[in-house]
DRENVO-22445 format. One record per residue (C-alpha): residue number from 1; x, y, z. Coordinates in nm, 2 decimals. Example, Ala and Ser with C-alpha at 12.3 -4.5 7.8 and 13.67 -1.06 7.14 Angstrom:
2
{1, {1.23, -0.45, 0.78}}
{2, {1.37, -0.11, 0.71}}
This chain:
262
{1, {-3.97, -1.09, -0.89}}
{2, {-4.08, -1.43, -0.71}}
{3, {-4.22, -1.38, -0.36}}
{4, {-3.98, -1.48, -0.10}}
{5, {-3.98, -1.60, 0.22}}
{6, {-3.96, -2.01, 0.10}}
{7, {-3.66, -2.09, 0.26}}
{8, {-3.67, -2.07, 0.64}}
{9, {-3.30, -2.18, 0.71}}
{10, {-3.22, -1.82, 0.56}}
{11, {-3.31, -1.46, 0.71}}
{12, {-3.59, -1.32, 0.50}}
{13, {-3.40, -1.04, 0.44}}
{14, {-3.09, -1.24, 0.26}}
{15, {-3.38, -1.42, 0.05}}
{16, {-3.51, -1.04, -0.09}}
{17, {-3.07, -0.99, -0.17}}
{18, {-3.13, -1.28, -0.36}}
{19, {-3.40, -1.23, -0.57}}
{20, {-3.26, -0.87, -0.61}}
{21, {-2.95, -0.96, -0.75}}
{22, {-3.13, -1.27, -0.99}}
{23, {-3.36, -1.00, -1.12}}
{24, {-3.07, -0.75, -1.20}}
{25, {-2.92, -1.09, -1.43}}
{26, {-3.32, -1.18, -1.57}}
{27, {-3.35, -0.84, -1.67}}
{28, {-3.01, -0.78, -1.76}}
{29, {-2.96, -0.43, -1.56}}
{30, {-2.67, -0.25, -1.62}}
{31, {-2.42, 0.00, -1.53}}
{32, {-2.64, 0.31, -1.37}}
{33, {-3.00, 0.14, -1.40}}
{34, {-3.26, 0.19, -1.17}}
{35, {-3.44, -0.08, -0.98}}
{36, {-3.83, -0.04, -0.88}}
{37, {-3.88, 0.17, -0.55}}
{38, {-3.84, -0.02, -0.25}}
{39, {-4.21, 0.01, -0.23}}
{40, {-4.29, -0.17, -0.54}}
{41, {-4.05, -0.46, -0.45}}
{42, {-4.18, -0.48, -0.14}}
{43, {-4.57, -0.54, -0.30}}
{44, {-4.45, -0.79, -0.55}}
{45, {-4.21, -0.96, -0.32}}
{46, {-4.54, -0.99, -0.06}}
{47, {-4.27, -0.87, 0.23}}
{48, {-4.24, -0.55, 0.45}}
{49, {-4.03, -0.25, 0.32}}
{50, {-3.82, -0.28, 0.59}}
{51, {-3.73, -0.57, 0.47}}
{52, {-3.67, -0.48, 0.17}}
{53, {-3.43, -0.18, 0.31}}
{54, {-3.21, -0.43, 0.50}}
{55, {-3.18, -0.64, 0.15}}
{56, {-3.04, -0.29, -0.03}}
{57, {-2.79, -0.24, 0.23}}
{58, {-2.68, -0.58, 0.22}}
{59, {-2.63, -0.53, -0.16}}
{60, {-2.47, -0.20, -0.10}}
{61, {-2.20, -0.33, 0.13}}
{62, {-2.13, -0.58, -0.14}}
{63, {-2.12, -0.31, -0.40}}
{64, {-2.39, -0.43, -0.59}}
{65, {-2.63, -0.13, -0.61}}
{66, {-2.55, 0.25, -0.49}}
{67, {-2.84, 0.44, -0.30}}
{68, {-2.90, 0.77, -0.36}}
{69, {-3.13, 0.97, -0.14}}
{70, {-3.40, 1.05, -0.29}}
{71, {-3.36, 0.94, -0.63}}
{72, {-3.36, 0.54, -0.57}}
{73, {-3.11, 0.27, -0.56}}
{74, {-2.93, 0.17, -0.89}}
{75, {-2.70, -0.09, -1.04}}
{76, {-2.30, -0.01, -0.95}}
{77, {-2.01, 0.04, -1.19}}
{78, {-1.86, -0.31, -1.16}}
{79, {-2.15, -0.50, -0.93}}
{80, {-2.02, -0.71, -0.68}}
{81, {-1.65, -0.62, -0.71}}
{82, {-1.52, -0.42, -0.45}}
{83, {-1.28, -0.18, -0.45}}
{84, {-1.03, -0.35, -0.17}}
{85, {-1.21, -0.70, -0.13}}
{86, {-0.80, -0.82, 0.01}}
{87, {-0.81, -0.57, 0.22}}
{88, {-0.47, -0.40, 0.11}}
{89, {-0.54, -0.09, 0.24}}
{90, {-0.48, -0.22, 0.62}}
{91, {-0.14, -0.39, 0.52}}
{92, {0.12, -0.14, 0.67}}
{93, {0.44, -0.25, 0.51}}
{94, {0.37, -0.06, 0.16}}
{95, {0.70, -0.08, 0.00}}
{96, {0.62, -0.52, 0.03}}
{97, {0.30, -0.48, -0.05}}
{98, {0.41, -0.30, -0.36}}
{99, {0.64, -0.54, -0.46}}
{100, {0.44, -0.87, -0.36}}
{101, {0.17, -0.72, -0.60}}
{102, {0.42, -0.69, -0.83}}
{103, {0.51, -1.05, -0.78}}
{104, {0.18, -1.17, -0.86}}
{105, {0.08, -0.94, -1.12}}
{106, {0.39, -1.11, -1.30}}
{107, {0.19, -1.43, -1.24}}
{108, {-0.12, -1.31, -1.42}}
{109, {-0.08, -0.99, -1.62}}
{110, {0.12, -1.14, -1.94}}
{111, {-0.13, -1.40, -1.97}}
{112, {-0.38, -1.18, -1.96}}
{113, {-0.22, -0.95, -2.24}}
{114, {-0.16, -1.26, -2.45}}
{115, {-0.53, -1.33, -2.42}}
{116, {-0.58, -0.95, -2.52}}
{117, {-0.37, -1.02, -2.80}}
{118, {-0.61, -1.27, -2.92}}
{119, {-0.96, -1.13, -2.84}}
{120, {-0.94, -0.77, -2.79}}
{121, {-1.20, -0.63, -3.03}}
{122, {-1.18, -0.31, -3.24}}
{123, {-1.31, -0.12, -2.98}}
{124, {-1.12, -0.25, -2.69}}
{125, {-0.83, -0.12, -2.91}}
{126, {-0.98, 0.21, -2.97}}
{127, {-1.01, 0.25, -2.60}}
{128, {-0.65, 0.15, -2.49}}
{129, {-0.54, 0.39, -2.78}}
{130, {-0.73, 0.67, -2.63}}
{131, {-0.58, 0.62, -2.30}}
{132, {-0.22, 0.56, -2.41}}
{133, {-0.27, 0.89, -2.58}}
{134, {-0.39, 1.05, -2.27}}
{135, {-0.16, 0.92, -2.07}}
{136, {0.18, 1.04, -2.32}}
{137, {0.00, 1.36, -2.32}}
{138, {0.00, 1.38, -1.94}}
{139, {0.33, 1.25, -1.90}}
{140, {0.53, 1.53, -2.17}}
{141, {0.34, 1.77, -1.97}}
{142, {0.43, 1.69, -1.63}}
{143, {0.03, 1.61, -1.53}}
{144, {-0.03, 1.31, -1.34}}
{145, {-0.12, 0.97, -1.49}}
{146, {-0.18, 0.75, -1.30}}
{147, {-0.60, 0.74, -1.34}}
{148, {-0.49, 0.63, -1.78}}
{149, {-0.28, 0.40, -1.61}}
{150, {-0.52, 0.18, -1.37}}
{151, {-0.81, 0.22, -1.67}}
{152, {-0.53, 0.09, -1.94}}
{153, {-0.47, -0.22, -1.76}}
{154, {-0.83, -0.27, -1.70}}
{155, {-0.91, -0.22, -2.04}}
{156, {-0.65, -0.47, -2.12}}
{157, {-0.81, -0.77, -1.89}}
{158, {-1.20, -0.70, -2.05}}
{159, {-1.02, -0.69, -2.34}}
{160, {-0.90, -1.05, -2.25}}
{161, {-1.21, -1.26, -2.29}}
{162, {-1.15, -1.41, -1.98}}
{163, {-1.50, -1.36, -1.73}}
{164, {-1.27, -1.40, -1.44}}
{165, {-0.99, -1.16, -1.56}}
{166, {-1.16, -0.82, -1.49}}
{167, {-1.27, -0.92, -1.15}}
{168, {-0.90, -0.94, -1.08}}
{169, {-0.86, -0.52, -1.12}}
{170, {-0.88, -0.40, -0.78}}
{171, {-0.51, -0.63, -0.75}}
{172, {-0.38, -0.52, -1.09}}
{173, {-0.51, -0.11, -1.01}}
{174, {-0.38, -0.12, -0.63}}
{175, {-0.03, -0.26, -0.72}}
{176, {-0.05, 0.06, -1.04}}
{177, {-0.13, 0.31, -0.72}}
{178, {0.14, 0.18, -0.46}}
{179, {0.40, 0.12, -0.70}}
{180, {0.37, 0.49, -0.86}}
{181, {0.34, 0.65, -0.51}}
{182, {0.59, 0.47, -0.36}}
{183, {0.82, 0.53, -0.64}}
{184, {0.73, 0.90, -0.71}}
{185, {0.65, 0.83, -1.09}}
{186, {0.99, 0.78, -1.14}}
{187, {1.00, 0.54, -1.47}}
{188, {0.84, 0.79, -1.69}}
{189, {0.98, 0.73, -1.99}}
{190, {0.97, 0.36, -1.93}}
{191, {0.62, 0.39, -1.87}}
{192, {0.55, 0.53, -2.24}}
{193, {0.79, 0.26, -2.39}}
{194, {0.67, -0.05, -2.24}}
{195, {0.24, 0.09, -2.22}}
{196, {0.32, 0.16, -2.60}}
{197, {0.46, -0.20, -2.66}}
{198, {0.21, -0.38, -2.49}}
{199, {-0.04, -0.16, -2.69}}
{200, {0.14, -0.22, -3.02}}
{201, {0.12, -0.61, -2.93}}
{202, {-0.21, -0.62, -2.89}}
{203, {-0.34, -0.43, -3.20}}
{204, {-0.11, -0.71, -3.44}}
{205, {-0.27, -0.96, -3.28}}
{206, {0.11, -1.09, -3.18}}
{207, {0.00, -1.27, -2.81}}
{208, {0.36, -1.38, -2.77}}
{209, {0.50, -1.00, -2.79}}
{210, {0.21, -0.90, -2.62}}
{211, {0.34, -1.14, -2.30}}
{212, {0.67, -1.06, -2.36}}
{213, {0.59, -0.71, -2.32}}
{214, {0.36, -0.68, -2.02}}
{215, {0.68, -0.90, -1.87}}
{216, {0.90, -0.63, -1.95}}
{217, {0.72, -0.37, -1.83}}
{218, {0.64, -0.52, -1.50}}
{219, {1.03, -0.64, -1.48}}
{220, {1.15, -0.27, -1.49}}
{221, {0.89, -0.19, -1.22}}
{222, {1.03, -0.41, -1.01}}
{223, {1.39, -0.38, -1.06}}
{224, {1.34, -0.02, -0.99}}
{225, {1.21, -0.13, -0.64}}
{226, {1.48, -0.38, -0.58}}
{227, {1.73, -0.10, -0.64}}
{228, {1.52, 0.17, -0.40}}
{229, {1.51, -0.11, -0.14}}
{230, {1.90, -0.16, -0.16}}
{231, {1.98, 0.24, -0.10}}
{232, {1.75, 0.25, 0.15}}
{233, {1.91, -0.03, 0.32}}
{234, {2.25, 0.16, 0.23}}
{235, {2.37, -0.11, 0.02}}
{236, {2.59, -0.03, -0.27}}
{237, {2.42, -0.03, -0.64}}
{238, {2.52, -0.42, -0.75}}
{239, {2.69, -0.23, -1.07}}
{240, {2.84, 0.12, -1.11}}
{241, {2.69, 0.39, -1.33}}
{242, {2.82, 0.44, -1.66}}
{243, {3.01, 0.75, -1.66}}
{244, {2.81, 0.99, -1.93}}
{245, {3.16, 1.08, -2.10}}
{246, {3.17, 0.68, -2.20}}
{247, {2.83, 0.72, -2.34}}
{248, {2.91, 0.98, -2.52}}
{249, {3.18, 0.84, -2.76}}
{250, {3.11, 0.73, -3.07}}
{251, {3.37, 0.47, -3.03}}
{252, {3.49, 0.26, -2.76}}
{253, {3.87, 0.27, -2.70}}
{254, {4.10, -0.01, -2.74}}
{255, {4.06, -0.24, -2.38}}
{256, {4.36, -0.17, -2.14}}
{257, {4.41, -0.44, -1.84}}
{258, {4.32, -0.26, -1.56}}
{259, {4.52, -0.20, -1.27}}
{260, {4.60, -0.45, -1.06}}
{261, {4.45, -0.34, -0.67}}
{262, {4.70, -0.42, -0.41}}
C-alpha cells in the first residue's frame, strides 16, 4: 500500500478508504479474505491507527469489509453493494412498492435472461439447476422458498455477462421478498412452471424464449396483484370464474343464445 496523506482537499481518513479498497482490486481479495491488521496498515500507510480505524468503518458502512472482533476485518460477500442502497425498506405503501418493482423488473429482468441465455456457463447452469431443484422440492413439501428464489434470480444476472447486472440484485431480491409476502406464496404452481421455463431457456441457449419467459413469469406476478388490489378495493373480478363442471367436460355443448336481460 502507498502512504497516504498526498491530497489535502480530502480527510486523511477517506485517503486510507481509498487505498484500502485499490489494494483489495491490486491484490485481487475476495469473498471472506483477510486484510493486514490495522496495525500493519497503519506502519506501511506511515498514518495513526486511529486512522486507520475510521477508514474500516467507512468501508464497513459501505459494505465493503465486515469486522469481526477479534479476528480482523475481511472482504464482504458482494463489496460495495448494499443490501437496501434505495432505501425500500422505509417506503410504507408495500402493496406499490411491490408492484412498482414489479414494473421495473419487467424493464430489466428479460433482458437480463436473454443475456443468460447467451453467456451463462456450464456452471452457472449447474447452479440454477440446483436451486430450481431445491426450490420444487420445497414447494411439493410445503417448506418455504423463497431464499432458492432470490439466489435463482441472482444466479441468473452473474450468469448474464453484464458487470452492471448483478449489482442490480438488491431490486430484483427485494421485489422476490415483497411480492411473496404480500401475496402469501400464492402462485405456487406458477412459480415451478415459469422458474422451470426460464431455466429450460437458458440451458438451450434459446435468448428469445429465455425473454419471453422471464416476461411471463413476471406478467403472472403482477396480474395476480392487480386482481388482489381490485378485491381489496371491492371491485368485481373483470371476468367470472369458470364454473369447474364446464371444465370438466370433455366436450363443449352446442352454443345457445343467451337470454336476453330485461
Amino acid at each position: 500500500m502507498e502512504t497516504a496523506g498526498c491530497d489535502s482537499s480530502r480527510p486523511l481518513a477517506e485517503q486510507v478508504a481509498q487505498r484500502i479498497k485499490d489494494y483489495i482490486l491490486e491484490e485481487k481479495l475476495k469473498s471472506g479474505d483477510k486484510l493486514p491488521t490495522e496495525t500493519a496498515i497503519a506502519r506501511e500507510m506511515g498514518v495513526a491507527r486511529s486512522t486507520v480505524r475510521e477508514a474500516i468503518k467507512r468501508l464497513e458502512s459501505q459494505n465493503i469489509l465486515t469486522v469481526r472482533h477479534g479476528a480482523g476485518s475481511f472482504v464482504t460477500d458482494q463489496p460495495g453493494l448494499a443490501d437496501d442502497p434505495l432505501g425500500l425498506d422505509f417506503i410504507e405503501d408495500k402493496e406499490r412498492l411491490a408492484f412498482d418493482l414489479l414494473e421495473v423488473r419487467n424493464i430489466i429482468e428479460p433482458a437480463i435472461a436473454a443475456l443468460a441465455a447467451r453467456h451463462a456457463t456450464p456452471e452457472d447452469i449447474a447452479e440454477m439447476e440446483s436451486l430450481y431443484n431445491l426450490m420444487e422440492y420445497h414447494i411439493l413439501h410445503g417448506q418455504d422458498y423463497l431464499n432458492e428464489d432470490m439466489k435463482f434470480h441472482r444466479t441468473i444476472a452473474r450468469a448474464s455477462g453484464n458487470l452492471v447486472a448483478p449489482q442490480l440484485a438488491p431490486i430484483i431480491t427485494a421485489s422476490v421478498e415483497v411480492f411473496t409476502e404480500g401475496t402469501h406464496r400464492t402462485l405456487l404452481q406458477e412459480t415451478l412452471d415459469t422458474h422451470k421455463a426460464v431455466l429450460e431457456a437458458i440451458k438451450c441457449g434459446d435468448s428469445t424464449w429465455a425473454r419471453d419467459a422471464m416476461t411471463l413469469h413476471l406478467s403472472h406476478n403482477r396480474d395476480l396483484y392487480r386482481k388482489m388490489h381490485r378485491a381489496r378495493s371491492g371491485e368485481p373480478p373483470l371476468a367470472p370464474k369458470v364454473p369447474e363442471w364446464v371444465l370438466q367436460l370433455k366436450e363443449l355443448a352446442k352454443p345457445e343464445e343467451p337470454e336476453e336481460k330485461e
